[in-house]
C-alpha positions as CSV (number, residue, x, y, z in Angstrom):
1,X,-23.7,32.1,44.2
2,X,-23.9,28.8,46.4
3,X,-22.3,28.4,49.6
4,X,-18.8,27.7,50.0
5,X,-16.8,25.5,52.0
6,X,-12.8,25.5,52.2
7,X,-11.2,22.0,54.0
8,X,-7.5,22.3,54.9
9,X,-4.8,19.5,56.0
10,X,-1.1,18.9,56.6
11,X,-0.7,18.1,52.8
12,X,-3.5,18.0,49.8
13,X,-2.6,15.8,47.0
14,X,-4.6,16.8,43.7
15,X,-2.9,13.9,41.7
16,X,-2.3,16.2,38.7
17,X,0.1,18.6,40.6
18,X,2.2,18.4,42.8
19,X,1.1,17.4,46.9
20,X,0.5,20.7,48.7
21,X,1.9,21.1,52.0
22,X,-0.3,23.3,54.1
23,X,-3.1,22.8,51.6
24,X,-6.5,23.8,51.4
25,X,-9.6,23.1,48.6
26,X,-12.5,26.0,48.4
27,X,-16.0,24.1,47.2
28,X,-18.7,25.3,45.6
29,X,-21.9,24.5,44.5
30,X,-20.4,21.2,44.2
31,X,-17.4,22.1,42.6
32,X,-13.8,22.3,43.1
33,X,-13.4,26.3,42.9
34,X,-9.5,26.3,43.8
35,X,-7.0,24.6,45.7
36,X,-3.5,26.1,46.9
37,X,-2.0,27.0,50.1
38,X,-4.0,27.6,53.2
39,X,-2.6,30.6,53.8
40,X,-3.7,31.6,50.3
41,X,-7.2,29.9,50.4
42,X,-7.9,29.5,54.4
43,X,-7.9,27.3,56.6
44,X,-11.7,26.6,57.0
45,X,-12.6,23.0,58.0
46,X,-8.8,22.1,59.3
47,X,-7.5,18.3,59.5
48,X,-4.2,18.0,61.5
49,X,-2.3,15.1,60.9
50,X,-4.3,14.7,57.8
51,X,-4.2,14.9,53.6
52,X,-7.2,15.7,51.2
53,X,-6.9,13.4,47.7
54,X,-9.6,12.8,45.6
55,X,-11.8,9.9,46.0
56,X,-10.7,6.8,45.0
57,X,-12.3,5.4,41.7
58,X,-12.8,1.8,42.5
59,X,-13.1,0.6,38.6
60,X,-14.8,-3.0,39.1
61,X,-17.2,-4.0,41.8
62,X,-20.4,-6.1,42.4
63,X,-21.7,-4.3,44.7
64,X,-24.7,-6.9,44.9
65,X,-21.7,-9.5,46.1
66,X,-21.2,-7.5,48.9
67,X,-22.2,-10.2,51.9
68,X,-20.8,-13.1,49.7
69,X,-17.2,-13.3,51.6
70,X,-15.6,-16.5,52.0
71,X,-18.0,-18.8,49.5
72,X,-16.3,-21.6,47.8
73,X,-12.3,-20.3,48.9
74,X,-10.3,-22.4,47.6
75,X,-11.7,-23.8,44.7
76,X,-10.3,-22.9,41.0
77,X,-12.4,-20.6,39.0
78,X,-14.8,-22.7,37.5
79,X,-16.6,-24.5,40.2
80,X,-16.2,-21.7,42.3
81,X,-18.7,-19.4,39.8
82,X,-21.0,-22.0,39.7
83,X,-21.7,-22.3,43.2
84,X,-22.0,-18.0,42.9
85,X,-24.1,-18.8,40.4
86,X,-26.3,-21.4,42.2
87,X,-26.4,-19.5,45.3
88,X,-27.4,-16.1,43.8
89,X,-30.7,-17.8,42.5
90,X,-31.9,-18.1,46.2
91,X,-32.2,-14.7,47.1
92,X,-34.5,-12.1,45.5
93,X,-34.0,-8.1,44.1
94,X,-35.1,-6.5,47.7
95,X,-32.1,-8.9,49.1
96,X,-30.1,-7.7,46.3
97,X,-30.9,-4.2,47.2
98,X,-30.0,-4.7,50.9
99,X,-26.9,-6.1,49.5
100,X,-25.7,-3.3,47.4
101,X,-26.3,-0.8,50.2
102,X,-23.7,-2.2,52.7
103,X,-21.3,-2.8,49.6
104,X,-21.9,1.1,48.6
105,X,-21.9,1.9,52.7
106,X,-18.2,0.0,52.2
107,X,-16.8,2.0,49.5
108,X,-17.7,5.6,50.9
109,X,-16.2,4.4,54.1
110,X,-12.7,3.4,52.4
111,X,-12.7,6.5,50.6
112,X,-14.3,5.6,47.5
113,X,-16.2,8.1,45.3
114,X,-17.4,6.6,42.2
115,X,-17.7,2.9,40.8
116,X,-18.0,0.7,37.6
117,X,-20.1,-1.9,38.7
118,X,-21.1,-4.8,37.0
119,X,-24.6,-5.7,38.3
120,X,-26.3,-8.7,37.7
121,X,-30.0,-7.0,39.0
122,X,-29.3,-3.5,38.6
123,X,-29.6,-3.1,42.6
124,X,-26.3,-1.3,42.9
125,X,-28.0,1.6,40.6
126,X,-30.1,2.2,43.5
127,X,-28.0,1.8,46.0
128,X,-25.5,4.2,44.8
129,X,-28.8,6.6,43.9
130,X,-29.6,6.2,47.9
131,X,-26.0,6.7,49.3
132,X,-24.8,9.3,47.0
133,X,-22.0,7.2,45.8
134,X,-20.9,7.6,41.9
135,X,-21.4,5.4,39.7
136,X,-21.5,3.9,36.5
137,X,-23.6,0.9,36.6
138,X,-22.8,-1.8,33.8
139,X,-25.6,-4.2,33.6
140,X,-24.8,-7.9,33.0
141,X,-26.5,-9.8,29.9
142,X,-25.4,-13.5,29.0
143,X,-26.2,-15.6,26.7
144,X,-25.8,-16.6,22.7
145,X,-29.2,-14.3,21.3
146,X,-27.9,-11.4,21.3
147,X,-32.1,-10.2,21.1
148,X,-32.3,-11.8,24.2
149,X,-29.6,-10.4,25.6
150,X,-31.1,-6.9,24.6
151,X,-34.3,-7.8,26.2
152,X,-33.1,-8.7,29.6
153,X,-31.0,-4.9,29.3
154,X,-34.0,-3.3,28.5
155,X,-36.3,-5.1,31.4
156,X,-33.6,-4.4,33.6
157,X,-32.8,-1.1,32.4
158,X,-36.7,0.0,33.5
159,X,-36.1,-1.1,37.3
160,X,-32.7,0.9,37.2
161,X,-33.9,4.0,35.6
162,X,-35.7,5.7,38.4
163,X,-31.6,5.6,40.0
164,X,-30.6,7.4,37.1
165,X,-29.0,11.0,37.1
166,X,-25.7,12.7,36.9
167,X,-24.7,11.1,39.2
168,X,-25.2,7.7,38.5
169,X,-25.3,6.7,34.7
170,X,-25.6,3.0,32.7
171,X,-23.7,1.0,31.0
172,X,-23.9,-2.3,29.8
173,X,-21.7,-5.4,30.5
174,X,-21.7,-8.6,28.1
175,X,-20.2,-10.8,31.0
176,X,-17.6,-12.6,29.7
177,X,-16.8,-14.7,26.2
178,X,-17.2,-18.0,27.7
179,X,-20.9,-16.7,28.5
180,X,-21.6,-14.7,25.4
181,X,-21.0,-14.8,21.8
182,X,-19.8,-12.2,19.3
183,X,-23.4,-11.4,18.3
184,X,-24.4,-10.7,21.8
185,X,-20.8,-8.3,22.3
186,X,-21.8,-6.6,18.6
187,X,-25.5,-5.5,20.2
188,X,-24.2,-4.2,23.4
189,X,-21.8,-2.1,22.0
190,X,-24.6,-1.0,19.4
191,X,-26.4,0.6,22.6
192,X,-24.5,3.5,22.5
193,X,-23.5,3.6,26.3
194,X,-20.2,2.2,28.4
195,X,-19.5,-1.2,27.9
196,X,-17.4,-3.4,30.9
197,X,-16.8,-7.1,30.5
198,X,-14.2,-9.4,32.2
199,X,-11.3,-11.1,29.6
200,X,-8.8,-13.2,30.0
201,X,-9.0,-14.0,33.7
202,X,-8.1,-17.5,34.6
203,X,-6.3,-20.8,33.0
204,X,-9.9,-22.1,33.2
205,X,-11.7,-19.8,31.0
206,X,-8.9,-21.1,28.1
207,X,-9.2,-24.2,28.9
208,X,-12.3,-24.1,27.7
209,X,-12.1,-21.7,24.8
210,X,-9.3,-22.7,23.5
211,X,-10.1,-26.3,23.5
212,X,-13.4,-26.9,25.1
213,X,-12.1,-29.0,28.2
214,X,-11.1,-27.9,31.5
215,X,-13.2,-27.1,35.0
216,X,-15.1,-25.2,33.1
217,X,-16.9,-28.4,31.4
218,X,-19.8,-29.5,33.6
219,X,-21.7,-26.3,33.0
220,X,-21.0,-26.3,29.4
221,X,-24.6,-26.2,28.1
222,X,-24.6,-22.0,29.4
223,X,-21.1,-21.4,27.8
224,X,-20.3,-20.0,24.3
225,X,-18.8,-22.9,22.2
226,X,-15.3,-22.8,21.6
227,X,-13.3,-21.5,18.6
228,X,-10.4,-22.4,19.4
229,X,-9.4,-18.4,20.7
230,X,-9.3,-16.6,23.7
231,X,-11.7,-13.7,24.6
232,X,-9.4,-11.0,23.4
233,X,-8.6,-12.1,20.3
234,X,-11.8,-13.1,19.0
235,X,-13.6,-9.9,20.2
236,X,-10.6,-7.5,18.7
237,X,-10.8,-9.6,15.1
238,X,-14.6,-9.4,15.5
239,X,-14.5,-5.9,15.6
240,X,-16.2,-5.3,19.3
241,X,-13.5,-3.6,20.8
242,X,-12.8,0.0,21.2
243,X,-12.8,2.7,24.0
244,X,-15.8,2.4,25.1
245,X,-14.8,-0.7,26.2
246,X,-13.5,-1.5,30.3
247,X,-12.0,-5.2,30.4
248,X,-11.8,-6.5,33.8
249,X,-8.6,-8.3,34.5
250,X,-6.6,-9.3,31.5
251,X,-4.6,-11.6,33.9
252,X,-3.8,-14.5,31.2
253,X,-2.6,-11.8,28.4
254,X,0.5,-12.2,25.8
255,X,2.2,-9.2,23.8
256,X,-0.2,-9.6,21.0
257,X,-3.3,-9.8,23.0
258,X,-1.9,-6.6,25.1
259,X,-1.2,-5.0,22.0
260,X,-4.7,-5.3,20.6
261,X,-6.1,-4.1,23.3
262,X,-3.7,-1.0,23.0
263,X,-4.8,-0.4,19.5
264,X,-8.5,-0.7,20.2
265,X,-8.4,1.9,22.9
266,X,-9.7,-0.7,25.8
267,X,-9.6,0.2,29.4
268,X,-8.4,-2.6,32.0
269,X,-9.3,-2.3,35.6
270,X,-7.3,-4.2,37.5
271,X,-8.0,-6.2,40.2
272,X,-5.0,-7.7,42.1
273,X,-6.6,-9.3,45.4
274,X,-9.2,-11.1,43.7
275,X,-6.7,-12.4,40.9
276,X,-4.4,-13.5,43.6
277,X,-7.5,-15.4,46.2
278,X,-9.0,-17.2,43.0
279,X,-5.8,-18.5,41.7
280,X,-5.6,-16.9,38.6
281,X,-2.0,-15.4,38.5
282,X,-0.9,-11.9,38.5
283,X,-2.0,-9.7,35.4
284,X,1.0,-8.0,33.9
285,X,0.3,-4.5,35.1
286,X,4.1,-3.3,33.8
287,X,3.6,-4.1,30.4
288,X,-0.6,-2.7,30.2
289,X,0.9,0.4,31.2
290,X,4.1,0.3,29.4
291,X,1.7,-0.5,26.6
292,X,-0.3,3.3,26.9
293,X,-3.7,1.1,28.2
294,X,-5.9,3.0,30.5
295,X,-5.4,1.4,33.4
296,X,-7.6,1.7,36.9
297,X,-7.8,-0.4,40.1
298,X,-10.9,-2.7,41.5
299,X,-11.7,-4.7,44.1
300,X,-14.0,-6.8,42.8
301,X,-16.5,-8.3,44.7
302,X,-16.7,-9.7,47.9
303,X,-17.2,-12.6,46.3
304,X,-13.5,-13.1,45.9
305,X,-11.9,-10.7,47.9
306,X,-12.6,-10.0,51.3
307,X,-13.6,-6.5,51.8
308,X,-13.9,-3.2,49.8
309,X,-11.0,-2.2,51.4
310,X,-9.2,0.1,48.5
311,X,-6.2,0.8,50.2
312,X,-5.7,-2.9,51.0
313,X,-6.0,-3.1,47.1
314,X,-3.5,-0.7,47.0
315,X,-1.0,-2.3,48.7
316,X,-1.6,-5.3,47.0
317,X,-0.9,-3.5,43.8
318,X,2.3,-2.1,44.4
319,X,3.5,-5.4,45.8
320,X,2.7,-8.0,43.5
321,X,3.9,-5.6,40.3
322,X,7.2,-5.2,42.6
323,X,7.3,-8.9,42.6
324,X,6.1,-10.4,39.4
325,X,9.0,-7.9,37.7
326,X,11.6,-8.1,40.4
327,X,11.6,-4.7,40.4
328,X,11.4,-2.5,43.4
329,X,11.0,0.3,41.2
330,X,8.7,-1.2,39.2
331,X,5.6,0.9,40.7
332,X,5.7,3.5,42.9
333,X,3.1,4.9,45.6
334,X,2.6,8.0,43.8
335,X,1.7,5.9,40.9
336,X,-0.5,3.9,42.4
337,X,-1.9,6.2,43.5
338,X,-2.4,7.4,40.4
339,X,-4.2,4.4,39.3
340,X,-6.5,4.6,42.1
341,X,-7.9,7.5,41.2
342,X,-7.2,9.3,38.0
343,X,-6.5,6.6,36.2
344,X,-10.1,4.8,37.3
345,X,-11.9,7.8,36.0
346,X,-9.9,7.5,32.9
347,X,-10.8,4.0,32.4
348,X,-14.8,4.8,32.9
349,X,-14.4,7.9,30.8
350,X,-15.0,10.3,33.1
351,X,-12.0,11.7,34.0
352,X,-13.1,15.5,32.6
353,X,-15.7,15.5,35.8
354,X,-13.5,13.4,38.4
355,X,-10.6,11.4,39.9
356,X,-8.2,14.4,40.6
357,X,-8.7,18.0,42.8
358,X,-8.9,20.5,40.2
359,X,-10.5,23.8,39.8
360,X,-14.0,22.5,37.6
361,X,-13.9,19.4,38.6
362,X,-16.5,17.5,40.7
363,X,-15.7,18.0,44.9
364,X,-15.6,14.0,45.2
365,X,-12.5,13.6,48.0
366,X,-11.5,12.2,50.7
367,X,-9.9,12.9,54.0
368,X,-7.3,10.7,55.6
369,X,-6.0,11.4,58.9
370,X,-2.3,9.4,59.4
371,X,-2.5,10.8,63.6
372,X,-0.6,8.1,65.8
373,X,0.7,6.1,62.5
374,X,4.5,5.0,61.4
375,X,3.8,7.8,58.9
376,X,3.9,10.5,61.1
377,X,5.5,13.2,60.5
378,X,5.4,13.3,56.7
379,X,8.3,12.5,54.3
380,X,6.2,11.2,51.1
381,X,2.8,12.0,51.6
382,X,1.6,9.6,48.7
383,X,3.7,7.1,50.4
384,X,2.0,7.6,53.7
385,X,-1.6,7.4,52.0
386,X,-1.0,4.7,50.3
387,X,1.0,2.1,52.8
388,X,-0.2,3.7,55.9
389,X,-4.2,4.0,55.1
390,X,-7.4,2.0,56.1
391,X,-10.9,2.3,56.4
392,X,-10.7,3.4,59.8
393,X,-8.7,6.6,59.3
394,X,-10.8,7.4,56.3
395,X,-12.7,10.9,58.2
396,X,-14.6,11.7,55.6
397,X,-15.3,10.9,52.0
398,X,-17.3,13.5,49.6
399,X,-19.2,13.6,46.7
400,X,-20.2,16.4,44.9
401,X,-19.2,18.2,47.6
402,X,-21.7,16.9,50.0
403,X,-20.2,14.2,53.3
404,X,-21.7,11.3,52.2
405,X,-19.5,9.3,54.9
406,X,-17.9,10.8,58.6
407,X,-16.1,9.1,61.0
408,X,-17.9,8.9,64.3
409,X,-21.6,9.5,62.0
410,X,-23.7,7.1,61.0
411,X,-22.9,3.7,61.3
412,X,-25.6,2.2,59.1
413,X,-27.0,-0.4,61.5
414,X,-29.9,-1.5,59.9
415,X,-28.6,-1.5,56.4
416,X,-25.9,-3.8,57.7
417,X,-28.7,-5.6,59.4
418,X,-30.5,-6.1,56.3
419,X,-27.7,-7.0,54.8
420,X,-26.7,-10.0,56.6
421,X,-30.6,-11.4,56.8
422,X,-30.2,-11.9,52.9
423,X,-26.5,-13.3,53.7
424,X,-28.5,-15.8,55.5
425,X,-30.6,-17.0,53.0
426,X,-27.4,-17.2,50.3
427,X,-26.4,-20.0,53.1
428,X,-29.8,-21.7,53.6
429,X,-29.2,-25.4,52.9
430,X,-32.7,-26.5,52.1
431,X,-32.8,-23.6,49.5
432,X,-30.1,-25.6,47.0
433,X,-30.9,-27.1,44.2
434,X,-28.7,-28.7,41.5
435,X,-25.8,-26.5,40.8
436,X,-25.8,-26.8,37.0
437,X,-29.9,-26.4,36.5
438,X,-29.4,-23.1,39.0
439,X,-26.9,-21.8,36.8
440,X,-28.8,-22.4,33.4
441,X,-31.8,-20.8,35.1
442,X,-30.0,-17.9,36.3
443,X,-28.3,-17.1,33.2
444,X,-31.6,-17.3,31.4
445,X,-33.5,-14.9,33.5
């Protein structure tokens, strides 16, 4: 029998159950063993002024965008990916490395347990390996030959396979159906592993596959031609959607498109902060969940939101559902709350081993301490987590049972050192070339 370890706080919230006041959670070996009452289970390791949730699922990131803050704000989707694009092509896979480490460093320090991340280098596998942070890792292919495609998943699959273990697993992500065809989607999903791709995210990306015009134009020799349909609908009639599938987004979705992805079984992780900074709109969150999807909550990457901050996200969430539907009952914090951790495991499919604090289930948690806050005393402790939280009152975060982040520890100096070098060289001036020969060459590598 391994050694045990019991925490205890003002409240415990398991997410399925009912918050705990006075609650405690006995780990072992890893494992959630039981949670109740302190005065049933101990008081052990005691946080006052604090509650013990499960670790938030953040269900879309780029951890290798993690020092990319503030490029190209303000411009509409299309240019602004092409100068992501151009840009990435300066640096190299040790910067990307260096770069997935601070964005790992980020999550664990907003209380963030596990990941879906769509990497472009497979950097973030190792990163999250390193960190203990996680993850499913989707790695990006683009392109029209779908043996292509399979050839730049295997060559990056090698690099990201020493990363590999129970911890962190692979997936594959056809980026996006402006940037692949239906032959390419058809050969990811006959891999056999967890498939993420972004649909339907901005006016731009119909522009152009709808009708083949828009900002989306001067890069047109790497796009997918257009049929004259979006994303969703092609890929559902195509027959490359089903539950294996996680679609980032769905911002620009109508009933139909919602509905298909209800009867295909599709995840959505939703990403409000980005959707809202790019200018995309605000996805329908209401009617995905209205609709049965399996719905989870991202960031993103830095590249369009300004931090890993989750419960920023969170906020973000509740609000803009509140005010696309004019509802203040339209989404509670408990429900959010919900989404940010349940609900992301049950969008990456692994909500049997995370994403709520029950007996069997992995010890990934976090605690948050609300001492001096508005929040204090308690009246809703979901409430209190989820409007009164930040990084900074994240105490501890962890995995597998193991503190993989502590307030007052380690504050990662040279990783954030390393970090910003490669931040840099993203900025160098004599390092651009032309924008649209950048982009080709990046999307062929």
């Amino acid at each position: 029998m391994g050694a045990v370890r019991v925490l205890s706080s003002d409240w415990v919230l398991p997410v399925e159950g009912e918050p705990i006041e006075n609650g405690a959670v006995v780990i072992r070996d890893g494992r959630i063993e039981a949670v109740g009452t302190a005065a049933e289970l101990g008081r052990g390791e005691r946080y006052e002024g604090a509650a013990i949730l499960p670790g938030f699922v953040n269900a879309h990131t780029h951890l290798e965008y993690a020092v990319y803050a503030g490029f190209g704000d303000g411009l509409s989707f299309a240019p602004w990916l092409a100068m992501h694009i151009e840009r990435k092509a300066r640096i190299d896979r040790n910067d990307m490395e260096a770069i997935a480490r601070r964005g790992a460093a980020e999550c664990l320090a907003s209380g963030v347990t596990t990941v879906g991340d769509a990497s472009f280098a497979g950097a973030a596998a190792h990163a999250c390996a390193e960190l203990g942070l996680r993850a499913v890792v989707y790695l990006e292919v683009f392109g029209r030959d779908p043996e292509h495609a399979l050839d730049r998943y295997r060559e990056t699959l090698k690099y990201v396979e020493p990363a590999l273990s129970e911890q962190v697993a692979v997936g594959v992500s056809p980026h996006a159906p402006y940037s692949c065809t239906t032959e390419v989607y058809e050969a990811c999903l006959s891999l056999g592993v967890p498939v993420m791709t972004h649909l339907n995210e901005s006016a731009d990306e119909l522009a152009w596959l709808l009708r083949g015009e828009g900002p989306m134009q001067p890069v047109s020799d790497i796009l997918v031609e257009p049929d004259g349909q979006t994303g969703i609908k092609r890929l559902a009639r195509a027959g490359v959607l089903n539950e294996r599938v996680v679609a980032a987004h769905c911002v620009k979705v109508d009933e139909e498109e919602i509905e298909l992805l209800a009867r295909h079984g599709v995840a959505v992780a939703h990403c409000p902060r980005s959707n809202a900074l790019l200018g995309c709109g605000v996805a329908p969150l209401a009617e995905l969940r209205t609709a049965g999807l399996r719905v989870g909550v991202g960031t993103d990457g830095v590249s369009s939101v300004p931090s890993h901050d989750f419960f920023e996200e969170l906020r973000v969430v509740v609000s803009a559902t509140r005010a696309r539907t004019e509802r203040a009952d339209a989404l509670s914090a408990t429900e959010a709350l919900e989404l940010a951790t349940i609900g992301g495991a049950r969008a990456l499919g692994i909500d049997g081993e995370t994403g709520s604090l029950v007996a069997g289930k992995r010890a990934d948690l976090a605690v948050l301490s609300l001492f001096d806050s508005p929040y204090l005393p308690w009246e809703d402790p979901a409430a209190a987590v989820v409007y009164g939280g930040a990084p900074e009152r994240v105490v501890a975060t962890l995995v597998d049972g193991r503190t993989r982040y502590e307030r007052g520890g380690s504050e990662w100096h040279e990783l954030i050192g390393a970090a910003s070098r490669a931040r840099s060289r993203l900025l160098a001036r004599e390092a651009a070339t032309d924008a649209a020969a950048s982009a080709t060459t990046a999307a062929q590598q």
